[in-house]
Structure formats: C-alpha cells, structure tokens
LOKOL-684243 format. One record per residue (C-alpha): residue number from 1; x, y, z. Coordinates in steps of 0.001 Angstrom, whole numbers, always signed. Example, Ala and Ser with C-alpha at 12.3 -4.5 7.8 and 13.67 -1.06 7.14 Angstrom:
<n: 1	east: +12300	north: -4500	up: +7800>
<n: 2	east: +13670	north: -1060	up: +7140>
This chain:
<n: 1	east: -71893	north: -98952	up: -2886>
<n: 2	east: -74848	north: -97947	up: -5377>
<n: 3	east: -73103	north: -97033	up: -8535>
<n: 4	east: -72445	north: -93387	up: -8105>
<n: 5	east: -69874	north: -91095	up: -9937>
<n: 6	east: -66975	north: -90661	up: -7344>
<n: 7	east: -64622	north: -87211	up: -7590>
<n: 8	east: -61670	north: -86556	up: -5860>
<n: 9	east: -60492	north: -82727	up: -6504>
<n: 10	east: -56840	north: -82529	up: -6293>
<n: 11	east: -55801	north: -86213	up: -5186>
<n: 12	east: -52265	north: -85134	up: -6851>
<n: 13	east: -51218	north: -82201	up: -8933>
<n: 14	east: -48324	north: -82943	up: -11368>
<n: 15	east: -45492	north: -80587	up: -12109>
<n: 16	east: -43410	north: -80800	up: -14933>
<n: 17	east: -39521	north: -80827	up: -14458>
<n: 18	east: -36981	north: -78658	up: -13715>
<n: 19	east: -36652	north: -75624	up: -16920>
<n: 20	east: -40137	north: -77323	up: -18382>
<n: 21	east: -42583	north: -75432	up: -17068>
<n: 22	east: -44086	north: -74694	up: -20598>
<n: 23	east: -44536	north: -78341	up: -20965>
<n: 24	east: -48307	north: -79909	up: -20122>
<n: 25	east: -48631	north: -83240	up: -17918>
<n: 26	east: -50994	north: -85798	up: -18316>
<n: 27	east: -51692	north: -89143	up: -16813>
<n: 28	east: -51979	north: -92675	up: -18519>
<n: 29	east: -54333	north: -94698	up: -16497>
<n: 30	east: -54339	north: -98519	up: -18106>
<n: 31	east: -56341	north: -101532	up: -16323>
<n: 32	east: -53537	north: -104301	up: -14822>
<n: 33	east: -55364	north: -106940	up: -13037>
<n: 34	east: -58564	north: -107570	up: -10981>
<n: 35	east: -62152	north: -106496	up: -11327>
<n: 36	east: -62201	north: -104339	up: -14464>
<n: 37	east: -66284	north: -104956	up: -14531>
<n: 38	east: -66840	north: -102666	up: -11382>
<n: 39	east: -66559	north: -99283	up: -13136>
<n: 40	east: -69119	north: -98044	up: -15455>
<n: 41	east: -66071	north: -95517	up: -16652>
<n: 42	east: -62896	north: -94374	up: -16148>
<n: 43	east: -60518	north: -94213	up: -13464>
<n: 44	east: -59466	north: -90974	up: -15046>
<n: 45	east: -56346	north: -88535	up: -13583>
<n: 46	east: -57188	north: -85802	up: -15299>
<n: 47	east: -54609	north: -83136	up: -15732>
<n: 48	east: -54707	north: -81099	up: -12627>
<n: 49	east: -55103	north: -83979	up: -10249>
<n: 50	east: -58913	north: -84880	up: -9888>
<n: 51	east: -59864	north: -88199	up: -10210>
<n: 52	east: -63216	north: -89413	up: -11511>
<n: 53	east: -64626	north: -92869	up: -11799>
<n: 54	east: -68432	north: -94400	up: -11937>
<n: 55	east: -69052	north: -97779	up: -10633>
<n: 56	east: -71310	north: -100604	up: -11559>
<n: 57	east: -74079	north: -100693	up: -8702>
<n: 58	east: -73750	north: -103596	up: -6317>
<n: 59	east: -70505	north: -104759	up: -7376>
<n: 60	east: -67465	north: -105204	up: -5030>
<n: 61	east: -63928	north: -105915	up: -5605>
<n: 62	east: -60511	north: -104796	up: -6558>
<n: 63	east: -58837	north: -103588	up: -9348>
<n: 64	east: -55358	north: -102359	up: -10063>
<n: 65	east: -54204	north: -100180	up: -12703>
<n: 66	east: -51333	north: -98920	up: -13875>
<n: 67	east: -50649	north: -95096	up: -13618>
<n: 68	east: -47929	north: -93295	up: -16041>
<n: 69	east: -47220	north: -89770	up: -15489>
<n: 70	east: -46014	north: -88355	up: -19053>
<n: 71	east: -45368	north: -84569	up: -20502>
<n: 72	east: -45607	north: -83431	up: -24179>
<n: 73	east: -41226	north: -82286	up: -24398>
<n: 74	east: -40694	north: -85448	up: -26186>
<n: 75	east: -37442	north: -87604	up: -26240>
<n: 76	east: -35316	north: -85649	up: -28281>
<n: 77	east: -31542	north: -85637	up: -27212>
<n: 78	east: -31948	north: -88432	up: -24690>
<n: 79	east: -35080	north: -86632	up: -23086>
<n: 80	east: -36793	north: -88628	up: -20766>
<n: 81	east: -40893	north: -87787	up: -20666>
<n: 82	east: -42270	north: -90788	up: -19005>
<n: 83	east: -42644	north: -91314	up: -15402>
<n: 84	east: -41951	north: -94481	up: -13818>
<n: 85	east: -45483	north: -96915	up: -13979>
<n: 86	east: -46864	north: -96818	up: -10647>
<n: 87	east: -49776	north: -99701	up: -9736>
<n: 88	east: -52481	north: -98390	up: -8151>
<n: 89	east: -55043	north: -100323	up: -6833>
<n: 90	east: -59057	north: -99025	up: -5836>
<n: 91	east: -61064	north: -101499	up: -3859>
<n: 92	east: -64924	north: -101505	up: -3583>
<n: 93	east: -66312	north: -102701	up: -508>
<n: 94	east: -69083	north: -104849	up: +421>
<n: 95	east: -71683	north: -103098	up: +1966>
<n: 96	east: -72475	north: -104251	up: +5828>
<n: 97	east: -74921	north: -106718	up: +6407>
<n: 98	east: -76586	north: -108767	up: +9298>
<n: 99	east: -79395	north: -110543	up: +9814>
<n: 100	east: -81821	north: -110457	up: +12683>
<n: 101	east: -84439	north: -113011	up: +14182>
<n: 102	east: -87785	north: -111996	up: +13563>
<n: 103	east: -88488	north: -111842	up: +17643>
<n: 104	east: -87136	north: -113639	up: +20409>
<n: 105	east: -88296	north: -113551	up: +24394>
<n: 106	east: -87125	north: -112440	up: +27880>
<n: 107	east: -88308	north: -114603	up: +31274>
<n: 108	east: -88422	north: -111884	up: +33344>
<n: 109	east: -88394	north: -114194	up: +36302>
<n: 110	east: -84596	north: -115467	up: +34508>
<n: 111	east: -81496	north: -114187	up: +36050>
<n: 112	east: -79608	north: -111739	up: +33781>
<n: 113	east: -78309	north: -113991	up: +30573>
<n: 114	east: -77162	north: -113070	up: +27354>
<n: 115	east: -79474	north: -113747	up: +24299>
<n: 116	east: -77916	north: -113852	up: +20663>
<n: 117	east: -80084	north: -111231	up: +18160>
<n: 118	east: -77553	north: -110666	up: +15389>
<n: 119	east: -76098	north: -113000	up: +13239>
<n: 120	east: -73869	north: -113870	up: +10070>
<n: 121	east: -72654	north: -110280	up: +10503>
<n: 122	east: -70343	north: -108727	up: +7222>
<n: 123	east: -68220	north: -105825	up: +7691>
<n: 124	east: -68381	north: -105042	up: +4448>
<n: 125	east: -64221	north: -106214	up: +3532>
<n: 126	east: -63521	north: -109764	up: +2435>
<n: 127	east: -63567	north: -112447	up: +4613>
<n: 128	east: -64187	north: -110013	up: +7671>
<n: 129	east: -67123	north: -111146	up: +9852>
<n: 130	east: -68183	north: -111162	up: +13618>
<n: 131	east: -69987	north: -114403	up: +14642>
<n: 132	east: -73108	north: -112600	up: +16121>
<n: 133	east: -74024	north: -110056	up: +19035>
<n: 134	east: -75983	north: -110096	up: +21825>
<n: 135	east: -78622	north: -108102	up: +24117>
<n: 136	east: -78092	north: -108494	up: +28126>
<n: 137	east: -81261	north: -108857	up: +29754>
C-alpha cells in the first residue's frame, strides 16, 4: 500500500431503535491493540455508514479497534443508548515481492529441465511465501 485515503460508502448504515426514529446515531471508534502507527487518520464511521481512513505509506500490519454504536436519547428511566463494543480489526498487507536473477541460460542441445528464475517470493500476508518458480525449457 502507498498511503492513500481509503472510503468505503455505506459499509453499515445504523438505525436507531424501535419508537426513536427522531434520535441521531453515531459511532465511537477507539484504538484496542496492534499497529496504531499505520494510519495517518482516522478509522472514522461516520454517521451514515462510510468509513474513511489514511494510512502511513509503506507500513503493514494490524490493528484492532473498538467500535460503539451510541444515539443521543440518553439514559433516562433505565434507557439504554449504547451498543454493545464490537472489535474490529483492519489489516494492511505487505505488498508482493520477488526477486529475479539478473540472466540465466538454456543448452539448447539439453533435454527439457526445469530452471529456477524466481525466488524469496512474498505474497504480501505474514509469513506467506512460495520457495521459488520455474521456466520449462
């Protein structure tokens, strides 16, 4: 990833309760545990469901946060206007990488073999990699 601003229209759109519809909903989005440093800013719910964020560039990792769901009615007569916390957790991949030799040669005279050109290959996930690939010839 390069550090771009990430949107996501509509991920969830709250509803208040039953008989609140005049009430408004908003989201409390507090970092738990992880990689706070990837994000330049936010994660941010805003009200009708889009989430924004902006990541550090180069940076990969996980974080989780914890996501609270809350209306303005209050708590008046045993009201209740909290949701229950809800972890939610973003992870930033690794972009893929390989490397390559700088050349390598064929004996066309040779009888069809397999010769390694890719190596130390990285999917881009933790600990995910592919020990190399190959070109018949």
């Amino acid at each position: 990833q390069n550090g771009s601003t990430y949107v996501y229209e509509s991920l969830y759109v709250p509803h208040p309760g039953p008989l609140e519809s005049h009430q408004v909903v908003s989201f409390s989005v507090t970092f738990f545990e992880g990689s706070g440093s990837l994000f330049v800013s936010g994660p941010v719910i805003h009200n009708d469901g889009t989430v924004i964020f902006e990541l550090v560039p180069f940076l990969f990792g996980e974080a989780t946060f914890h996501v609270i769901l809350q209306d303005d009615g209050g708590t008046a007569n045993g009201g209740v206007n909290a949701s229950q916390q809800l972890n939610w957790t973003i992870v930033i991949n690794a972009r893929p990488s390989f490397d390559l030799p700088d050349a390598f040669s064929v004996d066309e005279d040779a009888s069809q073999s397999a010769y390694p050109v890719g190596s130390n290959i990285i999917l881009g996930l933790p600990n995910a990699t592919v020990p190399g690939f190959f070109v018949l010839a």
